[in-house]
N, C-alpha and C positions, 0 to 999 in steps of 0.2 A: 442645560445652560440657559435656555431661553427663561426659564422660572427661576433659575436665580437670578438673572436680571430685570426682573419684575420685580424681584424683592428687592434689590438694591436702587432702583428704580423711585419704588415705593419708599424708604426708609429714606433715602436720599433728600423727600417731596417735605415727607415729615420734620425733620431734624437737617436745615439749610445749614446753619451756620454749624454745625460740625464738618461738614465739608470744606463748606469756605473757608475755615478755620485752621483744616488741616491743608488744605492745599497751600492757602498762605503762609505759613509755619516752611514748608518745604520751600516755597519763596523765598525766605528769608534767610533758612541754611544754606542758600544755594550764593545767597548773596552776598554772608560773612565770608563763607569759604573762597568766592570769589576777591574778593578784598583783600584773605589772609595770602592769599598766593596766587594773586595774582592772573593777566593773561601771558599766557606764552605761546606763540602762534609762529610757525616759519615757512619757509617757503621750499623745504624738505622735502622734493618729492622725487625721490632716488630708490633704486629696485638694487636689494640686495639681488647677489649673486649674479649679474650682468658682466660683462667682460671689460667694461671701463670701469664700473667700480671696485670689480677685483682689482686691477690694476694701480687706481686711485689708493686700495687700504694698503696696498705689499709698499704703495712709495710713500704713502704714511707711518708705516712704518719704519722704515730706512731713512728717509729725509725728510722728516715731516714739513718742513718749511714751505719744501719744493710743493706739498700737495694742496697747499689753498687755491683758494679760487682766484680769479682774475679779476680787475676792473680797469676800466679805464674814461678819462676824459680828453674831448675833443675843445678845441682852441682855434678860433679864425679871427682874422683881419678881416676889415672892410675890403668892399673889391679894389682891386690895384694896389693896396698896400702891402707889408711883411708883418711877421712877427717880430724879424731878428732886429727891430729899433733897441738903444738901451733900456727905454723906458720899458717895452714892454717885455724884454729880455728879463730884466729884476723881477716885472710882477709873479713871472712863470717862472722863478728859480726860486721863489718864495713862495709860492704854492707846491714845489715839488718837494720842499723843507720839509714842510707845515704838515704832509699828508706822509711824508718818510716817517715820523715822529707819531707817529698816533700808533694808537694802542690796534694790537689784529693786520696792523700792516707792515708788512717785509721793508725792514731797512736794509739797502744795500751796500750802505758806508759801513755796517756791521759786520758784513761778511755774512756768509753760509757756514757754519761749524760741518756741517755733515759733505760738504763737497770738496774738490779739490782740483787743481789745476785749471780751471776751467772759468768762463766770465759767470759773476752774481747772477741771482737766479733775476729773471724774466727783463732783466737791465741788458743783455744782449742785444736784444736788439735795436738798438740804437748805437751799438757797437758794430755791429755787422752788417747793417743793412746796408751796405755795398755788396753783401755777398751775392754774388749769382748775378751780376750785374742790375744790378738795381740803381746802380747809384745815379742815374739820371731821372726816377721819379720820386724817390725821397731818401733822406739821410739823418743822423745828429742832428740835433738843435743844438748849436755851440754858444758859447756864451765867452767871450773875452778868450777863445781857442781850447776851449774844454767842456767838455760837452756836459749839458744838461742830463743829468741818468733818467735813464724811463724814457723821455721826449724823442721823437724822430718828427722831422718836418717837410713837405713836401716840398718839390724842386722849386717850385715860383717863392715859398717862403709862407705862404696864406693861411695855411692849416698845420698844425701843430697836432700828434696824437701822443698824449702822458698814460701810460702805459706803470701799474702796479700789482704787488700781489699781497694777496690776504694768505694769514697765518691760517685761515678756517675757510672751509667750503664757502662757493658764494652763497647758499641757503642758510649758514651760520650765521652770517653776518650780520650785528644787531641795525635796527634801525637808526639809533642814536649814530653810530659808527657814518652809516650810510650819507644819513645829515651833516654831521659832520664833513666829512669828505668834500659832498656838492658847495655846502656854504662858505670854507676854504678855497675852492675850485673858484668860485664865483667870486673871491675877494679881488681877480687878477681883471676885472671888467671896470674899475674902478678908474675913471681918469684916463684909461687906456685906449677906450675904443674896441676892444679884444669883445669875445662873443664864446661864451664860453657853455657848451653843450654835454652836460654826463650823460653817456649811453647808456642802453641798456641795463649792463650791470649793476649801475647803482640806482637801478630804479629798485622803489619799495614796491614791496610786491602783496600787499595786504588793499584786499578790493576794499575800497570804502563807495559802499553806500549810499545818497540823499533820499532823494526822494523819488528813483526809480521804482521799490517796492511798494510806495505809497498810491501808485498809479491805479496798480491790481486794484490792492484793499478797494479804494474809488467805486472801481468798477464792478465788484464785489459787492460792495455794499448795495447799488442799485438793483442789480440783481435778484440778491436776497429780497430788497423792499418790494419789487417787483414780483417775487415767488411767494414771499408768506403773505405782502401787503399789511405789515406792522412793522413800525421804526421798533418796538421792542423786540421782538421777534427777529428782526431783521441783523440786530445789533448782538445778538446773544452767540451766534457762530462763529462772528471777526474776533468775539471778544476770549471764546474760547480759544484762537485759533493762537493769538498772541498771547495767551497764559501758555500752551503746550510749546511756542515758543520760546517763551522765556524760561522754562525749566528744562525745555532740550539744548537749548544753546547756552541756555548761561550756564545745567551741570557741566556740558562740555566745558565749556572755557574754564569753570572752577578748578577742573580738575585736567586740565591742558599741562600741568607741571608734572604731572605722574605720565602720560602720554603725550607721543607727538602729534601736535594739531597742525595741519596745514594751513596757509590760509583760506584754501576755498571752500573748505570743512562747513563755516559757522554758515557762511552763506548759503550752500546748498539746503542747513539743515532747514534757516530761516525760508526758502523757495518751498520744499514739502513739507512743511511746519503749517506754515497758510495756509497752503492748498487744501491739506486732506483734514486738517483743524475747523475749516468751512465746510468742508462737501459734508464731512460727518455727522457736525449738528446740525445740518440742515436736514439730513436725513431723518433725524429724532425729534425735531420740529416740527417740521412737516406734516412726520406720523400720527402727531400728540393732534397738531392743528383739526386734521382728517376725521380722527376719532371725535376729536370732540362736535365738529361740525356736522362731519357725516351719522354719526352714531348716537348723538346726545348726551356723550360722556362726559363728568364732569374730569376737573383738568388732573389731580392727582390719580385717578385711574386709566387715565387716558394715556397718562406720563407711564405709570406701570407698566401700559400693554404697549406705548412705544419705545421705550427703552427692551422690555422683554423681545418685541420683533424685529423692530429696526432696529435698534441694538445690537442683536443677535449678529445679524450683517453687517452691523460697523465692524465688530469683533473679528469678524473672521473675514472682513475686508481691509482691513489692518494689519492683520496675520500673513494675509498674500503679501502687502507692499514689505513686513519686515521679512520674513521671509526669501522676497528677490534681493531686497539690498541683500540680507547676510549671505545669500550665498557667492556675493561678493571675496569672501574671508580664503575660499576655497582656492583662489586663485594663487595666496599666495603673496599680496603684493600688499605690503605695511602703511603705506598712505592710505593706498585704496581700503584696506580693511578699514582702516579708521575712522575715514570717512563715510563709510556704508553705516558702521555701527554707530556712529554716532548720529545722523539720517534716521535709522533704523530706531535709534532709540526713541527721537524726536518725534517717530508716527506710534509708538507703542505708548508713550507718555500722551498723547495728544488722544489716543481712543481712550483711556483711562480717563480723561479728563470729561470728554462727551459721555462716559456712561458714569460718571460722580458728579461733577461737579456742575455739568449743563441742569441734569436734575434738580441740583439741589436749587441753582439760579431759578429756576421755574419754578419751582417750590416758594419763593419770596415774590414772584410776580404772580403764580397764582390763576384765576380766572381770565383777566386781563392777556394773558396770551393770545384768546380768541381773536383780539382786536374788533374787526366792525364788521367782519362774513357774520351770517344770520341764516336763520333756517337750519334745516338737518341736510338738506343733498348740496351737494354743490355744483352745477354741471362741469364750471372747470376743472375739476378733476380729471375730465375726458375734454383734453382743449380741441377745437373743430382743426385749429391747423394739422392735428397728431393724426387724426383721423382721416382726415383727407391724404394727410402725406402719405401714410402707409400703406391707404386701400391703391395708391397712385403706382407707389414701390412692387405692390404684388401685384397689381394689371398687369405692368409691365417689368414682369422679375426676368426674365432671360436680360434682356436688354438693361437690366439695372445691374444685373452681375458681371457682364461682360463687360460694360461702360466703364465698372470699379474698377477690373481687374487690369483693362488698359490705362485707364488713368493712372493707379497706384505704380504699375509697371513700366511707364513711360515716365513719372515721377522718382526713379530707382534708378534710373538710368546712368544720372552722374554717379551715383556711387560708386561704381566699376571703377570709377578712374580717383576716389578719395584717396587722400594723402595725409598722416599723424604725423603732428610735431607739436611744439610747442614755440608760444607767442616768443617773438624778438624783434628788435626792432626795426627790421625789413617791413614789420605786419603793423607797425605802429599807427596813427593818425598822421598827416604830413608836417600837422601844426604843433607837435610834440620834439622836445630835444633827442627824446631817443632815436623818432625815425632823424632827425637833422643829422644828428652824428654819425648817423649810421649812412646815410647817405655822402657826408663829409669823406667818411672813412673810406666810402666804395671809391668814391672817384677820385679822390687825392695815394691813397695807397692799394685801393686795390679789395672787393669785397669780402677777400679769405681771413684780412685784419679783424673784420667783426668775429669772429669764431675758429680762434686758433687751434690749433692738439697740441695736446703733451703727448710724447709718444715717449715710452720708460723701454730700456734696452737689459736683457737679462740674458747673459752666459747661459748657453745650454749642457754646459759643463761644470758641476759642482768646483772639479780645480779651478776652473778659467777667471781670468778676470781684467773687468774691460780697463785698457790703459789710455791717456790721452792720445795715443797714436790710434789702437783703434775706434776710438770716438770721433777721431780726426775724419777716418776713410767713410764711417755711419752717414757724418753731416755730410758729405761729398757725395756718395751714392742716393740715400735720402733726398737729394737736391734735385738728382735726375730723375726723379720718380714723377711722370705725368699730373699735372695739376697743384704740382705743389710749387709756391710762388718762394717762399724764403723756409731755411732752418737754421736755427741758432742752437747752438750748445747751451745747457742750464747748469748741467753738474755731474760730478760722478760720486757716490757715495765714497764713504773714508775705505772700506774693504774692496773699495771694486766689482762689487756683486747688481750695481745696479747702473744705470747712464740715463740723462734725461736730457729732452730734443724742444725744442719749440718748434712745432713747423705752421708754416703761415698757408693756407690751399691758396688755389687760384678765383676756386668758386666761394657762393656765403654759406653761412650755417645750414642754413635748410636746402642747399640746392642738389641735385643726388649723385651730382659729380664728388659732393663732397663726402658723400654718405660711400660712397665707390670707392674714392681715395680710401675711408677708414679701413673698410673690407682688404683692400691690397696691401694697407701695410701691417696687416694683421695674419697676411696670407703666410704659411710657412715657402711659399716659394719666390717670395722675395729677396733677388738674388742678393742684395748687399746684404742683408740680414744673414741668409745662406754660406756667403762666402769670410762674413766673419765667426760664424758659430753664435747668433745671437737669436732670441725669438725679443720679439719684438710687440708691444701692446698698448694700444690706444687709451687717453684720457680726455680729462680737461671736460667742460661743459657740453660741449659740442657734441663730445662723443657718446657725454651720457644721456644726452636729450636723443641721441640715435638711437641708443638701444633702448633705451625705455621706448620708444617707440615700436620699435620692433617685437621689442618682450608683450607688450600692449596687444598687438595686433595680432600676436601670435595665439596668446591663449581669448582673446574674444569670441573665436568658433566653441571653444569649451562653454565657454560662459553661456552662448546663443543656445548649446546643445543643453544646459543642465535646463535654462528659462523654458524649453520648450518640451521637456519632458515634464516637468513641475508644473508645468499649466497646465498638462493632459492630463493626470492624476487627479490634481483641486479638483478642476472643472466634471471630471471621472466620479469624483465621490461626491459632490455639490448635486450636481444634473443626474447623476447615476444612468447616462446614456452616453454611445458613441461619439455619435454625428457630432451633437453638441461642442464637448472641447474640441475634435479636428477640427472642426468648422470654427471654433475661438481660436486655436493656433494659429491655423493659416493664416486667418484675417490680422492675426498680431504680426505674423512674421510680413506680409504686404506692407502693411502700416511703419513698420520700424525700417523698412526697406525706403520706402518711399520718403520717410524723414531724414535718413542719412543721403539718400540723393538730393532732397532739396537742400538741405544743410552745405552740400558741398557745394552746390551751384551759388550759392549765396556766399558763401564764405572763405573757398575758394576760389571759385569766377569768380567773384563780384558780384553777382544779380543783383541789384536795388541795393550796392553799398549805400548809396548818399541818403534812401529812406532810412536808413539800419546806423547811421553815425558812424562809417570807419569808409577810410582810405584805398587800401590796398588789401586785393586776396590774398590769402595766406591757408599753412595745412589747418586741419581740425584739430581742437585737442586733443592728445594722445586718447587718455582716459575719456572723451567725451562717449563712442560709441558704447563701453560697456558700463558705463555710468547710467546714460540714458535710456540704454536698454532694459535696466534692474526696477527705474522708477515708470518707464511706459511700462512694463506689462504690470506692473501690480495695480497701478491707476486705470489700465485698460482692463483686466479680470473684475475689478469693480464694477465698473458700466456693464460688462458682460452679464454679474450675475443678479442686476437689480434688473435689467431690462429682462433676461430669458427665465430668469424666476416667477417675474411675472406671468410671462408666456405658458410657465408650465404651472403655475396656478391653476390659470387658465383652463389649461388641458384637462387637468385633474378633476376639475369640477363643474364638467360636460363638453364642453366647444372642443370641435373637432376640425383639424387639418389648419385652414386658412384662418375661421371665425377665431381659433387658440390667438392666434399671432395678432391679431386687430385689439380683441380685447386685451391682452397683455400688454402690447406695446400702447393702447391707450392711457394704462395705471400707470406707466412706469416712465413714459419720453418725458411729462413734464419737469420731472425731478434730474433728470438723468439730464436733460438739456439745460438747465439752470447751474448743475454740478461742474457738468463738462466747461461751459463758459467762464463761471468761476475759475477753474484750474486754469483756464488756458490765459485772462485775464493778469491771474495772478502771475503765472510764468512770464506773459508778453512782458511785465512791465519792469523785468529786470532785462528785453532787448535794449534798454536804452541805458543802462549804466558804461560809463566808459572803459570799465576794462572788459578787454578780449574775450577774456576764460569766461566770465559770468552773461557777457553778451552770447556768445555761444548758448553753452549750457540752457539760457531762458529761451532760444528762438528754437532750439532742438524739443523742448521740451512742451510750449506751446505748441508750434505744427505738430510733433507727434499727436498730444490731445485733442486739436483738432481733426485731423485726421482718424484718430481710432474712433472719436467718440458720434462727429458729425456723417462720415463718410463709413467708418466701418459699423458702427455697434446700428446706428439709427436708420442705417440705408440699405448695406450690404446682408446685413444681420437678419432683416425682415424677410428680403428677399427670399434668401439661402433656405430659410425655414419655412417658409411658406412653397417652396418647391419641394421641399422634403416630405411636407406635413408630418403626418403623424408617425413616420418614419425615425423624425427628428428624436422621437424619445425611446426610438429600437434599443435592448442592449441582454446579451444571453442572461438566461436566466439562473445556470452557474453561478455568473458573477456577481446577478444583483441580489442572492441570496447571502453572498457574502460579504459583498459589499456593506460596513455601518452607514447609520443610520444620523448624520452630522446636524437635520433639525435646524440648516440655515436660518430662513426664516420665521421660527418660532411654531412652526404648526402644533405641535404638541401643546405650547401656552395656549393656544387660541381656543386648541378642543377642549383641554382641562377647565379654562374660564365659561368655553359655555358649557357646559357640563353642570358647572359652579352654579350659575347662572340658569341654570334651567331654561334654557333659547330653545325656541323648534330646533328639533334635528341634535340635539346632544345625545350623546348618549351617556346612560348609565352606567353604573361597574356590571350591574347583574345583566343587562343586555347585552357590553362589551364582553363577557363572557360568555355567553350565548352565542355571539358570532363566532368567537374563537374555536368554542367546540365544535360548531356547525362546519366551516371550515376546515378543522383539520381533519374529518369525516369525509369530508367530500374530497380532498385533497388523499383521503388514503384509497377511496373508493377508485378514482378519475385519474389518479395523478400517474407522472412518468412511468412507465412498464415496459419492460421488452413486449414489443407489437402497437404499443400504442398508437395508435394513427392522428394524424398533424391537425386533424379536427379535433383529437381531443384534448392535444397539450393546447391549443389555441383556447376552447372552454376552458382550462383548466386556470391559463394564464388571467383570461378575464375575470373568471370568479378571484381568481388571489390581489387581483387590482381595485376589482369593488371591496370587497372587506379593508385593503389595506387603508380605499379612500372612507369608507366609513368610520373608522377608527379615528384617522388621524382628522377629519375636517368635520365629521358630525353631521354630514348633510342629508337632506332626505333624499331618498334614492327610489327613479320613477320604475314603475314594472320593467320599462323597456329598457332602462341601463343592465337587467339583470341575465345574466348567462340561461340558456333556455338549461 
C-alpha cells in the first residue's frame, strides 16, 4: 500500500491539474444534481418497531386523520386584562379560520369521515375541559355563547391555548406550512395588545448555522501557521478540509430525495468534515516539510515519501473513524444509520482528497512549500516542552496513573445519574417563545398540556367491538388513573375495531412521572382496560420521544461492546502486541466515561450554563452518547497510533524500556498536539450555536478530544508504557506468526527507497537473501522442539527480531544487538 501511494503521490506532483480538474468536475455534478432535486431534510427521527409507533401505523391505518401530529399556539393579554374583549375575541376567531383552512391541517367543521359518535378529533378538549373538575382553572373560549373550536382559556381569561392537528406527523410537516401557521398566529397582535407565542411544535427544527463554525476554522488556522510557520502551508489543510466538505455534504443533500436526511445529518457531517480534513493534511505536510528540511529532499520526492508514509496512516486512520461510525448500521436504527453513513462517507471522501488532490496542490506550489526554515536539522522537531514533559510523566508515573485514574473517575461520576430525551421547550432559552409558551402552558393549565398522549384502545377479541358506551366507562376509568390531569374522547373507527383518548398527565414531557404513567397504561393489568376486554397502547410525540429514548439507551451497551472489541483487534494487528490496545481500551473507555459525566453535569445541572449560552438543564440527547462514542474512538485510535508508533519505531531500532518512550513521544507530541487542538478547536466552536442538539453534540465532542488526546494519549499513555517497558510490545509468538503484516507506516517504502538509493545500511536482494537463508537455518537448528529450554526459545526469539528489523528498516546492526 505504502508504494502505491508514493506512486500516486508522485503522479499526483506531476500532472496538478488533472486532479484539480477531476475533483472539480465531481463539484460540479454534485451541484447540478443538487439544483435538479433539490434539499430535502426533516426532522424524522422515529425507531421503527417501538411500541408507540406501532401503535401510531395500525391508527394510521384505521383513521389516518386521527394520527398526525399535534401543534399548538399560546395567546396572552397584558397583566390584569382578558382576552374575551370583542376586539380581541374576532382577532382569535380569525386566526382559528385561517389555520382550519390550510392545507396538512385537520378541519373540524369537516368532520372525521372514519369516526363516529364521538367529539372532532383533538377539538375536545375545549369541549370537556370541565371534565374531572377542572372547570375552575380553564375552560372554552366562547365567543358571542359558542365556543371557539381548539381554544380553551384560563379561569382569570389572560392566557388562551389554540390547540390543532396535522393531517402528517409533526417531523412531516413542511416548513413553509410551519411559517405559515406562526405568521397567521401572529396576525391577532395587531392593534390588539395580544402576545402571541407558537410552542414548541411549530418550531423549525433545521439547526442553522452563522458563524459558530467559523470560530474553529480561526483557531485552526493559527495553529496550522504556528505548526508548519507558512500561510501557504498553513492554508492547504482548511482548504482541503472545506473541499471534503462540500462533496460530503453537498453529495448528501443532492441526493436527500432518494434517502431520509435528518436535520442534524449535514451538520454533524460539516463538524468531522473539518476536523479530520485538517488533522490529515497536516499530517502529509508536515511530513513532506520534515523530509525536505530534515533530509535535503527536494519537494516532489519528499511529497512521494510523505504521502507513501503518512499517507499510509491517514489511510488507515480514516478507515478506524469509517469503520466506528458504520458500525453504527448494526444497531438497526434508520436515522442513526444515515447519519453514520453519510459522516462516514464525508471522512472517506475527505482522505481521498488528502492523498490526491493535497498532492496534486503541492505539485503547483512546488519548492515554496519549505517557506523560510533553513538548514537540514531542525531541533524543533524535538520541542524542549515535549521533553521535559515526558521525562516529568515517567519520574513520576505511579503518581501520574493514579492521579488520571481518580480524576477521570471522579469526572464519570455524574454519569450514573444521566438521563436521554430530547430538546422541548422546558430546555429552551428563557428569551425564546417556546420556553414563554411553555411556561404559559405550565402555569395557566397545567405542565402535562405541553406533551399530551394519544392512547388507541383495541378489542382483545376479534368479535368485539368498542361502542360509545364502552368508550364512555375507558374515559371515566382512564381519568382515575394516577397522574393523569384530563381525558377527552377523539373517535372510534367506522368498524369498531379501534377508540382514541386524548389524555392530558399531571407532569411535562420529560418528567418520569410521565414516562411511569406511559408504562401503566400500557400495563396489561390495568384494571379499566381489564375490565372492558381492551389492550390499550400509547402514542402521540410524547410517547415516541420516550421510547426512542429507551430503544437508544438500550442498545448503547451493544454498541460500547462492538467499539471495544474493534479497537483491541486494529490496535492487535497495528502494534502486534498485548498491553498496547488493552492499555488504548481502557484509556478510551475512562475517557468517554468521564465525557459523558462532564456533559451531564453541564447540561443537565447546569454547570457554567450562562458560559455555555442556555437557560435551563435539561436530559442529553437520546443519540448523543452513541453518536459520540463512534467519532471519539476513531479520532482517539488516531492520536493512539501516531504517538505509540512512534514509540515503537523507536523500540525497533535500538532504545530500550524508558529511552523507547522519550524518543517516540519526542517525534510524535508535536503533531499530535497541534491535531488534537485543532479538533477540539473545531468542535468548541459549534458550543456556541443556539440550537440544543448541535450545542451538545460540539461540547461532548471537544471534552472528549481533550481529554483523550491532552490527558489520556500524552500523559497517561507515556506513563503506562514506560512502567511496562519493554513488556509493552510482549505478544505469543503463535499469534505473531500469524498475525499479517498491515505496514501502517510505510516501513517497507522506506527500506525499498533506500535500498533504491544505495543509503548505509540498505540492503541488497542478494544479501536480503542471504539472511533469509541464514535464518531459516538457524530457526531449524534452534527453533521450538519438545525439550527445548526457555533460553533457547528466548535466543531463538531474538535472532527472528534482528532479521525481521534488518529487513524491514535496513539499519546497520552493532556486534552487541546480535543473539550470542
Amino acid at each position: 500500500m505504502s508504494t502505491f501511494l508514493y506512486r500516486v503521490g508522485q503522479q499526483a506532483y506531476r500532472n496538478p491539474w488533472r486532479f484539480i480538474v477531476g475533483w472539480v468536475v465531481i463539484l460540479g455534478i454534485l451541484a447540478t444534481l443538487l439544483g435538479v432535486n433539490g434539499v430535502h431534510i426533516s426532522n424524522n427521527m422515529t425507531i421503527q418497531g417501538t411500541e408507540a409507533q406501532q401503535v401510531l401505523d395500525r391508527l394510521h391505518r384505521a383513521m389516518p386523520k386521527l394520527s398526525g401530529g399535534q401543534g399548538s399556539v399560546v395567546f396572552t393579554a397584558p397583566k390584569r386584562e382578558r382576552l374575551d374583549t370583542p376586539q380581541r375575541l374576532a382577532a382569535l376567531a380569525r386566526v382559528v379560520r385561517r389555520v382550519d383552512h390550510l392545507h396538512d391541517v385537520v378541519n373540524p367543521a369537516k368532520g372525521t369521515p372514519s369516526a363516529q359518535n364521538t367529539a372532532k378529533p383533538e377539538r375536545s378538549l375545549s369541549r370537556t375541559a370541565a371534565f374531572g373538575g377542572h372547570r375552575a382553572r380553564y375552560g372554552p373560549l366562547m365567543d358571542h355563547g359558542v365556543p371557539i373550536p381548539g381554544v380553551i382559556v384560563s379561569s382569570n381569561g389572560r392566557v388562551a391555548l389554540f390547540q390543532f392537528q396535522f393531517t402528517v406527523p409533526n417531523t412531516s410537516v413542511s416548513s413553509t406550512l410551519l411559517s405559515t401557521i406562526v405568521r397567521d398566529a401572529k396576525s391577532a397582535q395587531h392593534g390588539t395588545g395580544i402576545t402571541v407565542l407558537p410552542t414548541y411544535s411549530l418550531q423549525q427544527q433545521v439547526p442553522q448555522e452563522g458563524s459558530t463554525d467559523l470560530i474553529g476554522l480561526g483557531v485552526a488556522a493559527i495553529v496550522l501557521l504556528v505548526t508548519l510557520g507558512s500561510v501557504v502551508a498553513a492554508g492547504l489543510p482548511i482548504l482541503i478540509a472545506l473541499a471534503g466538505v462540500g462533496v460530503g455534504v453537498g453529495g448528501a443533500l443532492a441526493f436527500s430525495k432518494f434517502f431520509p436526511v435528518v436535520n442534524i445529518t449535514p451538520v454533524l457531517a460539516l463538524m468531522i468534515g473539518l476536523a479530520v480534513g485538517i488533522d490529515y493534511s497536516l499530517f502529509i505536510v508536515n511530513r513532506q516539510r520534515r523530509l525536505m528540511i530534515n533530509h535535503g529532499l527536494n519537494a516532489q520526492e519528499a511529497l512521494g515519501r510523505a504521502v507513501g508514509t503518512a499517507g499510509t496512516a491517514v489511510l488507515f486512520s480514516g478507515s478506524t473513524v469509517v469503520i466506528a461510525l458504520c458500525a453504527m448500521v448494526v444497531m438497526g436504527i434508520q436515522f442513526m444509520s444515515v447519519m453514520a453513513l453519510v459522516a462516514a462517507a464525508t471522512v472517506a471522501i475527505t482522505v481521498l482528497l488528502a492523498l490526491t488532490l493535497l498532492p496534486a496542490l503541492l505539485g503547483l506550489i512546488g519548492e515554496r512549500i519549505r517557506g523560510r526554515a533553513q538548514g537540514t536539522k531542525q531541533n524543533q522537531s524535538r520541542p524542549r516542552w515535549a521533553h521535559k514533559w515526558v521525562h516529568g510523566v515517567i519520574t513520576g508515573r505511579w503518581l501520574v496513573i493514579v492521579g488520571v485514574v481518580v480524576l477521570l473517575g471522579a469526572a464519570a461520576i455524574p454519569s450514573t445519574k444521566m438521563k436521554l430525551g430530547f430538546p422541548s421547550g422546558a430546555t429552551a432559552n428563557l428569551n425564546t417563545a417556546s420556553r414563554q409558551s411553555y411556561d404559559a402552558i405550565s402555569s395557566a393549565f397545567g405542565p402535562g398540556f405541553n406533551g399530551p398522549l394519544l392512547v388507541v384502545a383495541q378489542p382483545r377479541g376479534s368479535s368485539q367491538k368498542i361502542t360509545p358506551t364502552v368508550l364512555s366507562r375507558l374515559v371515566l376509568g382512564v381519568q382515575k388513573v394516577g397522574d393523569v390531569s384530563l381525558v377527552a374522547p377523539m373517535g372510534i373507527s367506522t368498524h369498531g375495531t379501534l377508540a382514541v383518548l386524548s389524555v392530558i398527565p399531571k407532569s411535562g414531557p420529560n418528567a418520569q412521572a410521565t414516562i411511569n404513567l406511559v408504562k401503566h397504561l400500557r400495563s396489561r393489568g390495568l384494571r379499566v382496560a381489564a375490565n372492558n376486554h381492551l389492550a390499550l397502547g400509547v402514542t402521540g410525540m410524547t410517547a415516541l420521544n420516550i421510547d426512542m429514548s429507551a430503544k437508544l439507551a438500550h442498545v448503547f451497551p451493544i454498541y460500547v461492546s462492538i467499539i471495544v472489541i474493534l479497537s483491541f483487534l486494529i490496535l492487535l494487528l497495528v502494534f502486534r502486541s498485548i498491553m498496547v490496545p488493552l492499555k488504548a481500551t481502557v484509556g478510551f473507555l475512562l475517557g468517554i466515561l468521564a465525557t459523558f459525566g462532564m456533559s451531564t453535569a453541564v447540561f443537565q445541572w447546569g454547570w457554567f450554563h450562562a458560559a455555555l449560552g442556555f437557560d435551563t438543564g435539561g436530559p442529553l440527547l437520546s443519540f448523543l452518547p452513541i453518536l459520540v462514542t463512534g467519532i471519539l474512538y476513531g479520532l482517539a485510535m488516531d492520536y493512539e497510533m501516531f504517538l505509540v508508533s512512534s514509540m515503537r519505531e523507536s523500540h525497533v531500532h535500538g532504545h530500550r524500556g524508558t529511552a523507547s518512550v522519550i524518543d517516540g513521544y519526542d517525534q510524535a507530541s508535536r503533531v499530535v498536539v497541534a491535531a488534537a487542538t485543532i479538533m477540539v478547536s473545531v468542535f468548541a466552536g459549534f458550543i456556541f450555536s443556539p440550537n440544543i442538539e448541535i450545542k451538545q453534540i460540539g461540547f461532548a465532542l471537544a471534552l472528549g478530544i481533550l481529554i483523550d488526546a491532552f490527558i489520556i494519549r500524552l500523559t497517561l499513555v507515556p506513563a503506562v508504557m514506560a512502567l511496562l517497558g519493554d513488556k509493552s510490545w510482549w505478544i505469543p509468538q503463535w499469534l505473531h506468526r500469524r498475525l499479517p503484516n498491515l505496514d501502517v507506516e510505510g516501513d517497507t517504502l522506506v527500506a525499498a527507497l533506500r535500498a533504491q538509493d544505495g543509503e548505509p545500511g540498505a540492503i541488497s536482494n542478494q544479501t536480503r537473501a542471504l539472511i533469509l537463508a541464514v535464518a531459516a537455518a538457524w530457526s531449524a537448528r534452534h527453533g521450538a522442539r519438545p525439550g527445548a529450554t526457555l533460553e533457547e526459545e528466548e535466543r531463538l526469539k531474538k535472532a527472528l527480531e534482528l532479521v525481521r528489523t534488518i529487513l524491514a528498516r535496513g539499519d546497520n546492526t552493532t556486534p552487541e544487538a546480535a543473539p550470542e
